[in-house]
C-alpha positions in Angstrom: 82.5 -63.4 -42.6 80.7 -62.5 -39.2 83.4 -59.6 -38.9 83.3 -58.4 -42.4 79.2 -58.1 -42.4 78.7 -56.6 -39.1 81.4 -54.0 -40.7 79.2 -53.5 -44.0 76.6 -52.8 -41.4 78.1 -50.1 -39.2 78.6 -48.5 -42.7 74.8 -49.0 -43.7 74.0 -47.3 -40.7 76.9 -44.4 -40.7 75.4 -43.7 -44.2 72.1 -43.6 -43.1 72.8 -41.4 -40.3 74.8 -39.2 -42.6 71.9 -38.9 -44.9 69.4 -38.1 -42.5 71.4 -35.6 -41.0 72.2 -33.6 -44.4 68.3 -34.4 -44.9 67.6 -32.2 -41.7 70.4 -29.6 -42.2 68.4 -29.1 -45.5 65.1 -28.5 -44.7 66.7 -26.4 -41.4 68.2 -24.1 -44.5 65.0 -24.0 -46.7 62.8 -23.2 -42.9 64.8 -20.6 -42.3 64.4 -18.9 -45.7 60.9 -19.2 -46.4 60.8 -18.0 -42.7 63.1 -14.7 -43.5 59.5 -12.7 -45.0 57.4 -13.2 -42.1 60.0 -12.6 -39.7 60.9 -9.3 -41.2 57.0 -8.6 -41.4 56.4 -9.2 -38.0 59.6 -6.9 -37.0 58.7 -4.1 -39.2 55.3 -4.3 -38.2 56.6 -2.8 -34.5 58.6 0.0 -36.1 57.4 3.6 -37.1 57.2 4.8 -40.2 60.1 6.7 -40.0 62.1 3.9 -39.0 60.5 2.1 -41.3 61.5 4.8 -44.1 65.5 5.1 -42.6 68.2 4.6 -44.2 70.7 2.9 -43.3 68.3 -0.1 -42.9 67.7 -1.7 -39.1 66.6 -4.8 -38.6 65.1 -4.3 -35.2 63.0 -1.2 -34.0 64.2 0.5 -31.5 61.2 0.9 -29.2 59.0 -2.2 -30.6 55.5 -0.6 -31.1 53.2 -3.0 -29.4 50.3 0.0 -30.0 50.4 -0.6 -33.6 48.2 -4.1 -33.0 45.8 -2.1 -30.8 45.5 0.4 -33.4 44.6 -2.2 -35.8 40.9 -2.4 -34.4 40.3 1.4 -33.9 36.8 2.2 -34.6 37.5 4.9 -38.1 38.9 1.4 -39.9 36.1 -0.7 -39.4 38.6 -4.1 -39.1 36.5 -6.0 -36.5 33.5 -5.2 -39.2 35.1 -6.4 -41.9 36.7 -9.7 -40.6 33.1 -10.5 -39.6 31.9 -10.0 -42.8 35.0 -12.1 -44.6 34.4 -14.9 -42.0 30.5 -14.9 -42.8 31.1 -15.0 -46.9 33.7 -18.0 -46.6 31.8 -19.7 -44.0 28.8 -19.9 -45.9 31.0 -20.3 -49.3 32.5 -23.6 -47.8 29.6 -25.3 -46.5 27.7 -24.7 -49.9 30.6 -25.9 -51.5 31.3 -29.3 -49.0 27.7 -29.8 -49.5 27.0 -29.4 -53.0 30.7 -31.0 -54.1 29.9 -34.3 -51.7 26.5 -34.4 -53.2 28.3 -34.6 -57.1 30.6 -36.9 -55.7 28.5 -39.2 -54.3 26.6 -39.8 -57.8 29.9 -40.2 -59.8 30.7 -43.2 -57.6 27.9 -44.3 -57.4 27.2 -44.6 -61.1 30.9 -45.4 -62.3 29.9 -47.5 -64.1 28.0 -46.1 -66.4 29.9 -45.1 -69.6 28.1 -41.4 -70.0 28.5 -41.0 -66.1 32.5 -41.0 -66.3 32.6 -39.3 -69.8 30.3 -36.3 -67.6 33.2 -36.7 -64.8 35.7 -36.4 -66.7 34.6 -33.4 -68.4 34.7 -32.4 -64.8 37.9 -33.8 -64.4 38.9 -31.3 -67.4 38.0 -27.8 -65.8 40.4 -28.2 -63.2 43.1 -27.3 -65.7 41.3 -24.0 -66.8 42.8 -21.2 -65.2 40.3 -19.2 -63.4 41.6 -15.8 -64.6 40.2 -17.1 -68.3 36.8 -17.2 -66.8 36.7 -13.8 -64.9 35.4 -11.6 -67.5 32.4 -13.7 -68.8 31.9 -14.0 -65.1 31.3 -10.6 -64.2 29.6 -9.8 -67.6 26.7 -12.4 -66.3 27.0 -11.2 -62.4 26.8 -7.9 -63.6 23.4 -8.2 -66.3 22.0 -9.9 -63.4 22.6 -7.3 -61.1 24.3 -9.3 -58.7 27.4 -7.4 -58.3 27.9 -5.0 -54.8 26.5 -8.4 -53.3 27.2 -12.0 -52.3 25.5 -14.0 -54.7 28.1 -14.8 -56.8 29.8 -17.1 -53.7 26.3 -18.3 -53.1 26.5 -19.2 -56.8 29.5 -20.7 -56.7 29.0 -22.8 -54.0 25.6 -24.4 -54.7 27.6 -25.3 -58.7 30.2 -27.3 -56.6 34.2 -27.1 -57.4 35.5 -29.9 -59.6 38.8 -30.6 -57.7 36.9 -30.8 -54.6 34.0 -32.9 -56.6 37.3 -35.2 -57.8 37.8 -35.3 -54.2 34.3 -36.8 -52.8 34.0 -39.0 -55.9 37.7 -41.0 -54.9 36.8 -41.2 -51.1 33.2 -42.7 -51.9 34.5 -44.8 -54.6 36.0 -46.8 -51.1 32.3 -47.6 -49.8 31.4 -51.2 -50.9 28.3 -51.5 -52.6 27.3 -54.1 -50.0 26.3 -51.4 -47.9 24.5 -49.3 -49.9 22.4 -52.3 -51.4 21.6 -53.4 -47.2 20.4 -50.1 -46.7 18.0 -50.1 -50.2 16.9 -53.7 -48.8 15.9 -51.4 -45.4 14.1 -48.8 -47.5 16.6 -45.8 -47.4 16.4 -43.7 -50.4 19.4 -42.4 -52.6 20.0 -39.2 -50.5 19.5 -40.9 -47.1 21.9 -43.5 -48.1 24.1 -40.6 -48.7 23.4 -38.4 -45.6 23.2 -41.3 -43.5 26.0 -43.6 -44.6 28.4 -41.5 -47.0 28.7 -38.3 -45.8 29.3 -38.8 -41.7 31.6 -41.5 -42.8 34.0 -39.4 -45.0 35.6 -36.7 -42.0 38.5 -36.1 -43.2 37.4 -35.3 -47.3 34.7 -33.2 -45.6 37.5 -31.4 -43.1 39.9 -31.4 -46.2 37.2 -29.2 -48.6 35.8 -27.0 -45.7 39.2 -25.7 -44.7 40.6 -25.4 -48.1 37.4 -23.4 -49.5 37.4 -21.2 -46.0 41.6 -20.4 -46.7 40.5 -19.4 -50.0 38.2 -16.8 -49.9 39.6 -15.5 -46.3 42.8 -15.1 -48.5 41.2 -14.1 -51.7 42.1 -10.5 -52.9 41.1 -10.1 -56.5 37.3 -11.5 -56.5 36.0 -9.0 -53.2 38.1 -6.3 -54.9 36.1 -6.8 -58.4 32.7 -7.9 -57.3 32.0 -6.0 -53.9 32.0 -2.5 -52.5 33.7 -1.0 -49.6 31.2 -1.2 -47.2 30.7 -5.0 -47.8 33.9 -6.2 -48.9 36.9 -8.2 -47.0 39.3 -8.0 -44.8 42.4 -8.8 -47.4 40.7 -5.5 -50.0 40.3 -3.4 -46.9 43.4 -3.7 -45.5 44.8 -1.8 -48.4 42.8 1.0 -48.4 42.0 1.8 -45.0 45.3 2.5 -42.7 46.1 6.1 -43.9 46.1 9.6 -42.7 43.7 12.3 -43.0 45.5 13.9 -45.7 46.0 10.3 -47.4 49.4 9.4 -46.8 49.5 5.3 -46.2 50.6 4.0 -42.7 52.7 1.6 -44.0 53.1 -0.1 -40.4 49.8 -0.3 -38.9 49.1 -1.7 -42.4 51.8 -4.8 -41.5 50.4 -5.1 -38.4 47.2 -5.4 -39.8 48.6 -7.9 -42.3 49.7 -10.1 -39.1 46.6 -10.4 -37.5 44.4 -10.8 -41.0 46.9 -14.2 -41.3 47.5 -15.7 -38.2 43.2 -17.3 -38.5 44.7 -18.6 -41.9 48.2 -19.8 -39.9 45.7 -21.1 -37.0 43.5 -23.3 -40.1 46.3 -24.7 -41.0 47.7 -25.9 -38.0 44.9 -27.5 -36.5 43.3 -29.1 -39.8 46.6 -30.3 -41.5 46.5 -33.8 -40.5 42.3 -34.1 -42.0 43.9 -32.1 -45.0 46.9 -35.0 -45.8 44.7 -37.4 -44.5 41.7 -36.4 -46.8 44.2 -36.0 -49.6 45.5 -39.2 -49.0 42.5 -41.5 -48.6 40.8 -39.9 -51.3 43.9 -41.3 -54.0 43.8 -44.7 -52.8 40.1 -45.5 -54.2 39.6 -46.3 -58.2 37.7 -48.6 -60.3 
């Protein structure tokens, strides 16, 4: 019996092993293929046009243009100018949105249990399913009566109104906080908002972390809003980078342009890195909570 278990055993774990290691192969393959665009982008952007042009197609330049990144920032594209301006607009489109989303949050968790409180969340709930193309042209009908278009109140708007996946967010991470501490510090004379700026809000990192970098990766990366609502003295990076790299007489430079694509994401590719484990922890902690 011994014999025939420590057998069935030595199986269990040769399956196992096999499994993991068709498991690995697997996502080696699916790396490697979702890899395959941004290698070739990164290669092409070191070729000339020419080469770029050539056919038959090569895979590697033959002199790798290293010039093309320091071309990038020449003064006639403005790219430095630009970037600054992009990282202003989603900096201060994040923290009005981290701010104003923690603040809705922290009143749908706190008030959970009242019955028009959660019928008013989940109403909330419900415009995460709207796609945002539906809303763009009432949108810029409004932005555009108010004369607000050309500048950047409409982020400044849509920061201070909150997002509802990232309200969603708050409300499941507070919903954690026992109620024990919030009625100790009442007893101590803290008011609603101190109890929230105090307690709540230094206490939830990783939500906060989570919202921030997702907001910030969204307008850094956003094309179509800037390309609608700005002009092109004041609008990103990502709209810029399409019209700026080309000749005198008009014709694109369709490498510089790469190379300018591979600097515009490695922040984005950097944000990522760095924040991931707030972003699955956030993510996380914020499903575990419910009433």
């Amino acid at each position: 019996m011994q014999a025939l278990k420590r057998v069935r055993g030595a199986r269990g774990k040769a399956r196992k092993s096999l499994g993991r290691l068709m498991s690995y192969i697997l996502l080696i393959v699916v790396t490697t293929l979702i890899s395959v665009p941004l290698i070739w982008l990164v290669i092409t952007s070191l070729k000339v046009d020419t080469e770029y042009l050539s056919y038959p197609i090569t895979f590697l330049p033959a002199v790798p243009q290293w010039r093309n990144y320091l071309e990038v920032f020449a003064p006639q594209y403005h790219f430095l100018r630009h970037v600054g301006l992009t990282a202003f607009l989603a900096l201060t489109f994040a923290t009005l949105t981290v701010l104003t989303s923690s603040l809705f949050g922290f009143a749908f968790s706190r008030f959970s249990d009242v019955k028009a409180c959660n019928r008013l969340f989940a109403l909330v709930v419900g415009l995460i399913i709207i796609p945002s193309i539906v809303t763009v042209i009432p949108q810029f009908i409004i932005f555009s009566r108010l004369h607000l278009t050309g500048t950047y109140w409409p982020w400044i708007l849509w920061g201070l109104a909150g997002s509802p996946f990232h309200i969603f967010l708050f409300r499941q991470f507070f919903l954690s906080f026992p109620r024990e501490l919030e009625d100790a510090a009442e007893v101590d004379g803290c008011t609603p908002f101190g109890i929230f700026w105090r307690m709540f809000l230094p206490n939830a990192k990783p939500v906060v972390a989570t919202s921030f970098i997702l907001n910030f990766v969204w307008v850094w990366g956003d094309w179509f809003t800037p390309l609608i609502y700005l002009r092109n003295d004041n609008t990103t990076v990502a709209v810029i980078i399409n019209t700026a790299y080309k000749t005198p007489t008009g014709q694109f430079l369709t490498t510089l342009t790469l190379a300018a694509v591979v600097v515009y994401i490695l922040p984005m590719v950097l944000t990522f890195f760095l924040g991931q484990q707030h972003i699955l922890k956030g993510v996380v902690t914020s499903g575990l909570a419910g009433r």
